[in-house]
C-alpha positions as CSV (number, residue, x, y, z in Angstrom):
1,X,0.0,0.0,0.0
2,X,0.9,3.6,-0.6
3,X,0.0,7.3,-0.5
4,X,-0.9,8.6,-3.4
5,X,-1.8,12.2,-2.2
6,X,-1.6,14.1,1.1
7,X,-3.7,16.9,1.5
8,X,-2.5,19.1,4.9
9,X,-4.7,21.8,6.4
10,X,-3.4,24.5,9.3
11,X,-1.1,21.5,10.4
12,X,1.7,23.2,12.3
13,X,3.6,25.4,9.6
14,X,1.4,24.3,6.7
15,X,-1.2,27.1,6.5
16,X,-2.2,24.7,2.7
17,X,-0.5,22.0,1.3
18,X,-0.5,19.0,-1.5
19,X,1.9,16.7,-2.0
20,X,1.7,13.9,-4.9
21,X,3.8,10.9,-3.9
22,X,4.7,7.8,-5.5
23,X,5.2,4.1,-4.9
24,X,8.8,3.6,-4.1
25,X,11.1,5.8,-2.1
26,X,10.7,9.6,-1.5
27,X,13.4,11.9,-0.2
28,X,12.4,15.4,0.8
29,X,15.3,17.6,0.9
30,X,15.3,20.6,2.4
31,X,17.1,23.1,5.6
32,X,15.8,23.0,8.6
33,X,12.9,24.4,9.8
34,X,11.0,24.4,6.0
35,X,8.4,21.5,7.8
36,X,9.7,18.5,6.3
37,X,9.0,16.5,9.5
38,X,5.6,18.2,9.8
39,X,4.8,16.6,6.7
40,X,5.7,12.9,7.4
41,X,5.0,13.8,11.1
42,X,1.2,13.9,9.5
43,X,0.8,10.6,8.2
44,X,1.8,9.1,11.5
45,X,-0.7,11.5,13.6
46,X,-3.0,9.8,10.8
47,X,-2.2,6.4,11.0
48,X,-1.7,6.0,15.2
49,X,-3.7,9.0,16.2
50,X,-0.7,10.5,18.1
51,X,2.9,12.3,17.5
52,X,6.3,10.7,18.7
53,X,7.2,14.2,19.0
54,X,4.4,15.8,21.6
55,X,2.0,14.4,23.5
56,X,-1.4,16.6,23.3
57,X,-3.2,17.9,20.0
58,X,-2.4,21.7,20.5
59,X,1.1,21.9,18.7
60,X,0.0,19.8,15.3
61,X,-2.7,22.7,14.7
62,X,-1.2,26.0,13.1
63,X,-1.5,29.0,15.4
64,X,-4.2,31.0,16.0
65,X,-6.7,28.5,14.1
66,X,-9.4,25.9,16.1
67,X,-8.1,22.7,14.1
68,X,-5.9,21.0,11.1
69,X,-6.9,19.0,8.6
70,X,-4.9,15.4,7.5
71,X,-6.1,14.3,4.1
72,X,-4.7,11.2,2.3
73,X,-5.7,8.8,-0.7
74,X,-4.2,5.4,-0.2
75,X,-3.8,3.1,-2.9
76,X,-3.6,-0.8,-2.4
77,X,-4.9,-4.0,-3.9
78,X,-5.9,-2.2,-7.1
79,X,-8.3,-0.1,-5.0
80,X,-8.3,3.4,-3.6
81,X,-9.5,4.9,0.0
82,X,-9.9,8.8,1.0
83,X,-9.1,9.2,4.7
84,X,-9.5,12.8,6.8
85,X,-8.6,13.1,9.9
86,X,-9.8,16.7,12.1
87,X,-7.7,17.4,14.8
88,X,-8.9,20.4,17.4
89,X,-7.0,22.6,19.2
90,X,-8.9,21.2,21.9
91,X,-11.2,18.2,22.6
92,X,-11.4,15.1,20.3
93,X,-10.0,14.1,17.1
94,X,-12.5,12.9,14.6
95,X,-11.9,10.9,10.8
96,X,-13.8,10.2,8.0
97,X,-13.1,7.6,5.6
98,X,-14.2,7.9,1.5
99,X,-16.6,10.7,2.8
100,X,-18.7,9.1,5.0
101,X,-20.1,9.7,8.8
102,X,-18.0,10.9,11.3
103,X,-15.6,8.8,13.3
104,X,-14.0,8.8,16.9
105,X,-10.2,8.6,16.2
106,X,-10.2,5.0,17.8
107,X,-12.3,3.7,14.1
108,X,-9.4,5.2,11.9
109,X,-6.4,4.2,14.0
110,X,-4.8,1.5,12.4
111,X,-6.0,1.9,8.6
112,X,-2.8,3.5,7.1
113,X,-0.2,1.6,9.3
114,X,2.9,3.8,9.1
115,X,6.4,3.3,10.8
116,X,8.6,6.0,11.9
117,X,12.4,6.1,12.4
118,X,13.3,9.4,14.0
119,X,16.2,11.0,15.9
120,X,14.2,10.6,19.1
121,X,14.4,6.8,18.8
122,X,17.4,6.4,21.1
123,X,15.2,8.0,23.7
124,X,13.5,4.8,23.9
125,X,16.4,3.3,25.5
126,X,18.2,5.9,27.3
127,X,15.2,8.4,27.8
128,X,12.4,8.5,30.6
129,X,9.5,5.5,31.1
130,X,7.1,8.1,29.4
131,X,8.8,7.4,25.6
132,X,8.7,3.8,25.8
133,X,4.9,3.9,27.4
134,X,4.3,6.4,24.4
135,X,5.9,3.7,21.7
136,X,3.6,0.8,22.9
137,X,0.5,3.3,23.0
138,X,1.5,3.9,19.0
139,X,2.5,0.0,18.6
140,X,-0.5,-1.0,20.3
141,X,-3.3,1.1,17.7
142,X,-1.7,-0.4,15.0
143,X,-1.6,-4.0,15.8
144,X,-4.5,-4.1,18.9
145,X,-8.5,-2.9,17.3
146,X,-9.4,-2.1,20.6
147,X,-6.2,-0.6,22.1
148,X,-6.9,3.0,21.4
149,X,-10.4,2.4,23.0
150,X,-8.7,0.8,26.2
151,X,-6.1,3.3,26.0
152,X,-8.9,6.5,25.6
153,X,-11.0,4.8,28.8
154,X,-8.3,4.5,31.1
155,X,-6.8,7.8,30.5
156,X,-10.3,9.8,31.5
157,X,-10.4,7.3,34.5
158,X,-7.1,7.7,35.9
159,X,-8.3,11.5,35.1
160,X,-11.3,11.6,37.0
161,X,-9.9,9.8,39.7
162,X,-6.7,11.9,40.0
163,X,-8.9,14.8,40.3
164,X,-10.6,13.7,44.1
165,X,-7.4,12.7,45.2
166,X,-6.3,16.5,44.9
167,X,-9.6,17.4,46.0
168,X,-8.9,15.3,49.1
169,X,-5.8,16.8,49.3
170,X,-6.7,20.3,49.6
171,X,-10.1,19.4,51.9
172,X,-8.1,18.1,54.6
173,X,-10.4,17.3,57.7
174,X,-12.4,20.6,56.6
175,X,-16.0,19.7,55.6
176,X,-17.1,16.1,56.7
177,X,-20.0,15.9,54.5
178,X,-18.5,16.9,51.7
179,X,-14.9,14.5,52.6
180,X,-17.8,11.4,52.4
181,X,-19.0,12.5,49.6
182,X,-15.8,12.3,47.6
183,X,-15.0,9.8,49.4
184,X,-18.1,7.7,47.7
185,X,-17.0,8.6,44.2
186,X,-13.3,7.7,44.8
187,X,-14.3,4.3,45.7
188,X,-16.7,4.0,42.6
189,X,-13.8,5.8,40.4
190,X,-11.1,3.1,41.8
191,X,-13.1,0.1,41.1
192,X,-13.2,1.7,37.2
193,X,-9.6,2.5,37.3
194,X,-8.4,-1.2,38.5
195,X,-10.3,-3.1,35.7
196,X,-9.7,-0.2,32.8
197,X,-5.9,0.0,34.0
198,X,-5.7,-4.3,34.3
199,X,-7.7,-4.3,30.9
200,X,-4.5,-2.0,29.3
201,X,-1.6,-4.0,31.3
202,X,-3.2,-7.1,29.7
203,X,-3.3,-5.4,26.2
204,X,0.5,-3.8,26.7
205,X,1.9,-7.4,28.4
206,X,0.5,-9.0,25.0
207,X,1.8,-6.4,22.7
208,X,5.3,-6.7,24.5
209,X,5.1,-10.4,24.1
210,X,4.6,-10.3,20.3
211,X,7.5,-8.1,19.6
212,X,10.2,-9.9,21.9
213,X,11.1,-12.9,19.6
214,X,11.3,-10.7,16.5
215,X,13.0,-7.9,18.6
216,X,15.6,-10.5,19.6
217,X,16.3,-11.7,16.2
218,X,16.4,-8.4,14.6
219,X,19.2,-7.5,17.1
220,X,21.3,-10.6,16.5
221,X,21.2,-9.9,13.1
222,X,22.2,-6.1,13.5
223,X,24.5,-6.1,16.1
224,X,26.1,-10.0,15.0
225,X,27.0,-12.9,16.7
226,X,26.9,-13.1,20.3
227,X,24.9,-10.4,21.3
228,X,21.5,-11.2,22.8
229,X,18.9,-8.1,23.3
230,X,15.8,-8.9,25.5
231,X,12.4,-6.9,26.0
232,X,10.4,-6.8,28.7
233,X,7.0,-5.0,30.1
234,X,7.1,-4.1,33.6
235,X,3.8,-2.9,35.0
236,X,3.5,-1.0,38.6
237,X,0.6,-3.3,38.9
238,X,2.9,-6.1,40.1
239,X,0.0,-8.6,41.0
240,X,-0.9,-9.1,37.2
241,X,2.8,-10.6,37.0
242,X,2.7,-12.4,40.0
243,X,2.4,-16.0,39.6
244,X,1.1,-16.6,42.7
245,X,-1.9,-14.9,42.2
246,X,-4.5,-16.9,40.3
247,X,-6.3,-15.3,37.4
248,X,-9.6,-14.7,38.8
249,X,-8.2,-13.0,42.4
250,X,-5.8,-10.9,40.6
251,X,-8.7,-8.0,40.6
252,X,-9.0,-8.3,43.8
253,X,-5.2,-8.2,45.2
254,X,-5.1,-5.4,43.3
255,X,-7.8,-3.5,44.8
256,X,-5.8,-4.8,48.3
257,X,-3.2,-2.8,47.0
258,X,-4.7,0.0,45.8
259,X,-6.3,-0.1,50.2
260,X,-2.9,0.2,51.2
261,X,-1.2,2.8,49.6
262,X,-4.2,5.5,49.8
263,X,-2.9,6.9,52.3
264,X,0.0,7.8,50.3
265,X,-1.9,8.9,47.2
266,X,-4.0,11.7,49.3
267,X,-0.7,12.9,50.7
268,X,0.6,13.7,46.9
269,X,-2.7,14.2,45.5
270,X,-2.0,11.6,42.6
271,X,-2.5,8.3,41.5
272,X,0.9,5.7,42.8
273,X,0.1,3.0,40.6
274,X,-1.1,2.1,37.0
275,X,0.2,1.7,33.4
276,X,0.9,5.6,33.8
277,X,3.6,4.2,35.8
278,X,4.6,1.2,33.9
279,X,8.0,0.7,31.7
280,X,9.5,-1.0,28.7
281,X,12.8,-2.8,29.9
282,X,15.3,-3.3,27.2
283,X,18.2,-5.9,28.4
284,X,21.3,-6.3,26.7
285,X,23.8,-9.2,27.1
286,X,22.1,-9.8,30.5
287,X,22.4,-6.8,31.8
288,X,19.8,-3.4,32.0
289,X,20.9,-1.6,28.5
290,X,19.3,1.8,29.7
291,X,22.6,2.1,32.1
292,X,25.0,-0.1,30.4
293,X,24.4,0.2,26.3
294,X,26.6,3.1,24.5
295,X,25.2,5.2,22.1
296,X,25.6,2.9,19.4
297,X,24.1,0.1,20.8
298,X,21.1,2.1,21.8
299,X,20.8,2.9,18.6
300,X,20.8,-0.9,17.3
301,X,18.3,-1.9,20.2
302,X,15.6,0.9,18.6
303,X,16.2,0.1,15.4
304,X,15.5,-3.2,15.9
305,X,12.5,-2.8,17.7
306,X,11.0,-0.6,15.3
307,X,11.8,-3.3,12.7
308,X,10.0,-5.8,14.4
309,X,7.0,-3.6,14.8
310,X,7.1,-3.6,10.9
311,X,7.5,-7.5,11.1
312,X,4.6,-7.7,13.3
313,X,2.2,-5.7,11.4
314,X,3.2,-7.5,8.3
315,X,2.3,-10.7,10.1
316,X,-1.1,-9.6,11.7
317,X,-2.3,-7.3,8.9
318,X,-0.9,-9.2,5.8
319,X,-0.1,-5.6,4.6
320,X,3.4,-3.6,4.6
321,X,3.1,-0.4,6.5
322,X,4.7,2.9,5.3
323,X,8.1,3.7,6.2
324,X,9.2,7.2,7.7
325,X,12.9,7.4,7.5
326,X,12.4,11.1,9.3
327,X,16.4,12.8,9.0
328,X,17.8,9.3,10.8
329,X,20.8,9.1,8.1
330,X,22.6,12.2,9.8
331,X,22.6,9.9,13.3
332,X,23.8,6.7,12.2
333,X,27.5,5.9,11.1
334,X,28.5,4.3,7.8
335,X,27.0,0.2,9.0
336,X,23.7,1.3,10.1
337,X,23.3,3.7,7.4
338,X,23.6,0.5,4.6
339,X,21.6,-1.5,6.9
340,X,18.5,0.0,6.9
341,X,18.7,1.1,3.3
342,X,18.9,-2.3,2.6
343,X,15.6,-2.5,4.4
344,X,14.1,0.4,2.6
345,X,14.7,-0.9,-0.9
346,X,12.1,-3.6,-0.4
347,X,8.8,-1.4,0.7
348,X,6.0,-0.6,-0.9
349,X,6.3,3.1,0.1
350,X,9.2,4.9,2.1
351,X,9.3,8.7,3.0
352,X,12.6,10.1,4.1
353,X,13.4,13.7,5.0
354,X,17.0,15.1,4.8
355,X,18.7,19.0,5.8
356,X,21.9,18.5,3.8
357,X,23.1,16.8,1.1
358,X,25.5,14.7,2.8
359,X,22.6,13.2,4.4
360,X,21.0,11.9,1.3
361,X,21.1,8.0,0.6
362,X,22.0,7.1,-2.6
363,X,19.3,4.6,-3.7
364,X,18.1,4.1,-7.5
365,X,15.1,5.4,-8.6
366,X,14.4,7.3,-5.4
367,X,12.2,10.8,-6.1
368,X,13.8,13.6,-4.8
369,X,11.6,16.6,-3.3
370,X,13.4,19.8,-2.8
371,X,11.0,21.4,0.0
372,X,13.1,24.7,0.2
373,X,12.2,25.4,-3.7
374,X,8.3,24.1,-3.5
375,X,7.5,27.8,-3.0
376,X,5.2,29.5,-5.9
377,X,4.6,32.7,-7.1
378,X,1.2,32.2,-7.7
379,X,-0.9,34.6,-5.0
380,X,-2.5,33.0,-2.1
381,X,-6.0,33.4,-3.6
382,X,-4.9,31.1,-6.4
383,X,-2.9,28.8,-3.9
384,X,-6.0,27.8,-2.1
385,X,-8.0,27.2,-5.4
386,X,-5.8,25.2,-6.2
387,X,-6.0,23.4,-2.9
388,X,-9.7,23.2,-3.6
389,X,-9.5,21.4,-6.8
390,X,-7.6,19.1,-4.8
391,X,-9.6,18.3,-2.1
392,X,-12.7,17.8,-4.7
393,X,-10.5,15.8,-6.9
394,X,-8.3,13.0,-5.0
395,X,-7.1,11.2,-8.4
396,X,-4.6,12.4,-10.1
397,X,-0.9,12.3,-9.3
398,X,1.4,15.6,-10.4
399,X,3.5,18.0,-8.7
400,X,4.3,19.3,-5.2
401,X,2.6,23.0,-4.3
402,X,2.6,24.7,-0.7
403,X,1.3,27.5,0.6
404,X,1.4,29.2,4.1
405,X,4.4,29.7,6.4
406,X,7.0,27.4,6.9
């Protein structure tokens, strides 16, 4: 499958823009700042319904406008599929696919499964619990249906109930009535947060288990012989890894845990426990790679995992993904570089954004995009007709226009 057109409305610096693409590899070219990663940064917002790069909806929408616009037609199987996706400043993303009714973002999620190699990727070893949580959340919509749904319900639960335990906080022993009466909703809110925050452990423990063979593998391959790479999910909730627990008490020792340290959650207002405190352990010859790994083998262990999320999906979905190369070639040395262009020579579609020209692969019959020269002279008035033409028309394939700042 591929993108055959990408339509971008008030995303970050793209006031308008239309972008033809091709099967095969794309390289856009151009300094920084221009919004080459805004552009492939779209198709991933699309495609998982959140950014590797921030983690709320504000910074994808161009300033002082109430929402963005993601357009793409995807071609596969001989067929062809319109998807829009409406992201608002603030509240709720909502899609559209071929025109039709509107959708909550957890019904388009997963459609155009896209893969992204970024700087940030190194992060995922070396950085906080926060950007390997935010990995599985984007692993998990493309390989789990219900994930996003799981993922949406626990986050306005943990929410909700984060919200009484500051209330509790600041009420002190002031206001008995009142105290019992939060009091009765935190109990009602717990109860929802243990089974919505067991129901995503579940999901993520799953999710963690499919991708540790191929992760493994992948690494041996990259890194060569004799060095083993491990993965491993480790919630907060220990009870749902306990094996002394039996399945059908586990909701229960939980909520045992959850009686003892209240005390501790009214003192900091927050909730202790709960996939927003679980972690992604990478292990490397037997040892934790987050304090042992150097840079280079942090970048291995990344790269390999987000290879064997492609693996996975291929596996599951009998379709290969999209591939976002976004400005890794200036990171990696000479090996690594050859490596993954090796992997990007046999995908349907790849996207890869460069700043200089030393950073551009050489692979043949890639299509070059020079984003610094996509300006036109034409006047804005005739820049957003031509927009319009494109958002009526989603079917022929041409040139590269942009309007807006950048």
């Amino acid at each position: 499958m591929y993108i055959s057109r990408l339509v971008l409305d008030h995303y970050r610096s793209w006031s308008t823009c239309l972008l033809d693409l091709e099967p095969g590899v794309t390289i856009l070219k151009g300094r920084n700042g221009l919004g080459k990663t805004n552009l492939v940064e779209a198709i991933e917002v699309l495609s998982t319904g959140t950014s590797h790069r921030v983690s709320s909806s504000l910074p994808l929408v161009e300033r002082g406008q109430s929402k963005a616009t993601v357009r793409a037609r995807v071609q596969g199987d001989g067929e062809s599929d319109d998807y829009e996706l409406t992201i608002a400043a603030k509240g709720a993303k909502r899609g559209r696919i071929n025109g039709g009714p509107s959708l909550y973002m957890r019904s388009l999620v997963g459609q155009v499964p896209c893969v992204t190699f970024s700087p940030e990727d190194q992060r995922m070893v070396s950085g906080e619990p926060s950007v390997r949580r935010a990995f599985l959340d984007q692993a998990g919509a493309l390989l789990d249906p219900d994930y996003f749904r799981s993922r949406q319900d626990f986050a306005h639960i943990a929410q909700q109930r984060s919200t009484l335990l500051r209330q509790l906080l600041k009420q002190g022993d002031q206001g008995a009535d009142q105290r019992n009466a939060i009091l009765a909703s935190l109990e009602i809110w717990t109860g929802q947060f243990i089974r919505a925050g067991l129901d995503l452990t579940r999901r993520r423990v799953g999710l963690v288990a499919a991708l540790a063979e191929p992760f493994r593998a992948l690494y041996a391959d990259l890194a060569g012989p004799g060095q083993e790479a491990s993965l491993d999910y480790a919630p907060s909730l220990d009870e749902i890894s306990n094996q002394t627990v039996s399945e059908g008490s586990v909701e229960e020792a939980v909520s045992l845990h959850f009686q003892r340290i209240y005390p501790g959650e009214v003192a900091r207002g927050t909730n202790l426990i709960g996939p927003q405190r679980d972690d992604l352990v990478f292990g490397l010859n037997g040892m934790p790679a987050r304090e042992f790994a150097s840079n280079g083998e942090m970048w291995t262990l990344a790269l390999a995992l987000r290879l064997a999320l492609f693996k996975v999906i291929i596996q599951s979905k009998q379709i290969r993904p999209i591939v976002v190369l976004d400005d890794v070639f200036a990171q990696l040395d000479e090996a690594r570089r050859s490596q993954i262009l090796a992997f990007a020579r046999d995908q349907d579609q790849v996207l890869i954004t460069a700043a200089a020209d030393g950073d551009i692969p050489s692979l043949d019959g890639a299509r070059l995009v020079d984003v610094d020269s996509l300006k036109t002279d034409s006047s804005e008035q005739e820049q957003d007709e031509e927009i319009r033409k494109a958002l009526a028309d989603l079917t022929r394939n041409g040139s590269v226009r942009e309007s807006g700042r950048s």
